[in-house]
C-alpha positions in Angstrom: 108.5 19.5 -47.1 111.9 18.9 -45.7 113.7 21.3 -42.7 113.3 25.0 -43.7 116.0 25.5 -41.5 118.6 24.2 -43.9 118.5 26.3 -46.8 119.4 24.1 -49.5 118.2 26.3 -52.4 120.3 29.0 -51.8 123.1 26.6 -52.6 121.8 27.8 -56.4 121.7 30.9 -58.3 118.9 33.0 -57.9 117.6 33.0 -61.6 117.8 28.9 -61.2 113.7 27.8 -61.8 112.3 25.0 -60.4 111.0 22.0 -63.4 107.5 21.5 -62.1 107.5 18.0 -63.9 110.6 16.7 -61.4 108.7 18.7 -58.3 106.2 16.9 -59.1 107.6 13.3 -59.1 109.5 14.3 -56.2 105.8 15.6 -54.6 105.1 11.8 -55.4 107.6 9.8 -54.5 108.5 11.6 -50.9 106.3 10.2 -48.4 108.8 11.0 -45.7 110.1 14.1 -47.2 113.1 13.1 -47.9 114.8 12.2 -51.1 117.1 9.0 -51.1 119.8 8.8 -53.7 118.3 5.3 -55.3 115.0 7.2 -55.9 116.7 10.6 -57.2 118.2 8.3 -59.8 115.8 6.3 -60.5 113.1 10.0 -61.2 116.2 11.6 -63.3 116.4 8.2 -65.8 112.3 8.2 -65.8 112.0 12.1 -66.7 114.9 11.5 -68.8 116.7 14.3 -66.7 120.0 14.4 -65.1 120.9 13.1 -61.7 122.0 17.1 -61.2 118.5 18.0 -62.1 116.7 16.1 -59.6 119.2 17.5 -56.5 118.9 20.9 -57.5 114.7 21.0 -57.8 115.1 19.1 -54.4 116.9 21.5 -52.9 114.8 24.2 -54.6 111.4 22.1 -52.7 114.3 22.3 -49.3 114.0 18.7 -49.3 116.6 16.3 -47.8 119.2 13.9 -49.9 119.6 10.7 -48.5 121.2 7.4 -48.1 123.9 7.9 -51.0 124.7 5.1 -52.7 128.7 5.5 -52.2 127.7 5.2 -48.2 128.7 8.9 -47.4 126.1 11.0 -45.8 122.1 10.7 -45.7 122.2 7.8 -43.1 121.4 8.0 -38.9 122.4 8.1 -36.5 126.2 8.4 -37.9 125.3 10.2 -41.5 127.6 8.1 -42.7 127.9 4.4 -43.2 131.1 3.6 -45.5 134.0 2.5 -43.7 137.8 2.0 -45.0 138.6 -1.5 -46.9 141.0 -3.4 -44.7 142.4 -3.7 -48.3 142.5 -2.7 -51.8 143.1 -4.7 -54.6 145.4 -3.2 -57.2 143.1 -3.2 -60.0 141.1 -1.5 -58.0 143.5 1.4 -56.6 144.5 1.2 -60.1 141.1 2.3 -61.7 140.5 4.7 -58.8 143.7 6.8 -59.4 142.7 6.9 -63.1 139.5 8.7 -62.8 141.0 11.0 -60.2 140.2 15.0 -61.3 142.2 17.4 -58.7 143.0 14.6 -56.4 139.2 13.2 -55.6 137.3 11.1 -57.3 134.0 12.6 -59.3 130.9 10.5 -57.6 130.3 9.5 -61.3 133.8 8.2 -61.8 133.2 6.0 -58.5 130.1 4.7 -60.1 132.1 3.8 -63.3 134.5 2.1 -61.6 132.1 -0.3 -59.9 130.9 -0.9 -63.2 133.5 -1.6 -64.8 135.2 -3.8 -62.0 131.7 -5.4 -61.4 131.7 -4.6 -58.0 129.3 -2.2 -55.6 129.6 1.2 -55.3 130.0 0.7 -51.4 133.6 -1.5 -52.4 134.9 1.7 -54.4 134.0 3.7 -51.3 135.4 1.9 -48.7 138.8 1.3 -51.1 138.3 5.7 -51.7 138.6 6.3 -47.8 141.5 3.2 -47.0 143.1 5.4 -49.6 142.8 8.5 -48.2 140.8 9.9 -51.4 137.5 12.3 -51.3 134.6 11.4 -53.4 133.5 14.7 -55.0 131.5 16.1 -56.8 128.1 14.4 -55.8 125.9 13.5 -58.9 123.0 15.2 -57.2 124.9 18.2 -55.9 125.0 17.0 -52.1 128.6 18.0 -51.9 
């Protein structure tokens, strides 16, 4: 499953094990061999794991992450779709530069903020790169 080429479990410690419960909702929910972010959420809140947990058994399996909810990699033909906000409220710049930790914003914190603005996760990711602000750590341990 996935491209052996890319390697994605050495991206983990050696004594890391796979959960054979999440390999094996990941065995059944991958018809294309490919994990999208939606689905890798949706397995972490059914197992009652962490987000985390999921990405790391899928990269264990060397399966693919795809189509991230905050629009920044996992999509073709440009991996990315998110595109810079022509603008950004100030509420919103404002709860941005609150949740920053070493000057990016966690993936979890971008979440929160849509949240908590009521808007989508795509809206804090366009106002994240009109702002000149990463988005990292990934939830699932893309990046």
């Amino acid at each position: 499953m996935g491209s052996s080429t890319k390697h994605y479990g050495n991206k983990h410690p050696g004594e890391r094990q796979p959960n054979p419960e999440i390999q094996k909702a990941l065995t059944e929910r991958l018809p294309k061999g490919e994990l999208p972010c939606a689905v890798a959420f949706d397995i972490a809140a059914h197992l009652n794991v962490s987000p985390g947990d999921v990405g790391v058994n899928a990269d264990l399996m060397e399966i693919p992450l795809v189509k991230c909810q905050l629009g920044l990699f996992g999509y073709q033909p440009e991996k990315r779709i998110v595109k810079p906000a022509d603008t950004v409220s100030e509420t919103l710049k404002a709860a941005i530069e609150k949740g920053l930790e070493n000057d990016r914003l966690p993936c979890a914190s971008a979440w929160g903020v849509a949240k908590e603005l009521g808007v989508r996760k795509m809206e804090v990711s366009a106002a994240c790169e009109a702002l000149g602000i990463k988005i990292g750590p990934c939830q699932l341990g893309a990046f």
